[in-house]
N, C-alpha and C positions, 0 to 999 in steps of 0.2 A: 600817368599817375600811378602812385603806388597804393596801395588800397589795405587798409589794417586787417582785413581778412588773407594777406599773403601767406600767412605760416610763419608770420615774423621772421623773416631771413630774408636775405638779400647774399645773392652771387655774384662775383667778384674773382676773378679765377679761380672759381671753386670754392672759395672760403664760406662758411656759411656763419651768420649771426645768432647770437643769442637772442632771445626776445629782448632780455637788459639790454643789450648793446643795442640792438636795432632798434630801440626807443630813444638811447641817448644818441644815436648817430642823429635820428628824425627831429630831435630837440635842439642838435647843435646845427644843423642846416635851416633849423627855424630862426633858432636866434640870428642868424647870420644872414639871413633872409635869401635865401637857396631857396629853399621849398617855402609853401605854404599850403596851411591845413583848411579844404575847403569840407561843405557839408553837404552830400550828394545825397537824396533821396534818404535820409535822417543816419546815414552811413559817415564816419571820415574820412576823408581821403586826401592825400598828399599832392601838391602840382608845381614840379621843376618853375623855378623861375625862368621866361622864357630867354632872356642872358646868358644864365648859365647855364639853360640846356643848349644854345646855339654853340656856347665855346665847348661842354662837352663833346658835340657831336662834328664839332671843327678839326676834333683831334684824334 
């Protein structure tokens, strides 16, 4: 899970995100239904759909 308390960024061979970005990256993997946004202990937090984290981790 990715968790909003990250630093808003996300690594990627080193690249690092903007908070902007790393909102709308979180927003276009929701719409697409990649991720979704669940509510952990009154926190948000992000959870790979488990499909797409399976072919992620395929590759």
């Amino acid at each position: 899970m990715y968790s909003t308390n990250t630093g808003y960024s996300l690594q990627s061979t080193d690249r690092k995100l903007s908070r902007s970005q790393f909102w709308q990256a979180i927003q276009s993997l929701t719409r697409r239904s990649l991720v979704e946004k669940v509510l952990v202990g009154g926190r948000s937090q992000f959870q790979i759909n488990p499909v797409f984290k399976e072919y992620i981790q395929s590759k």
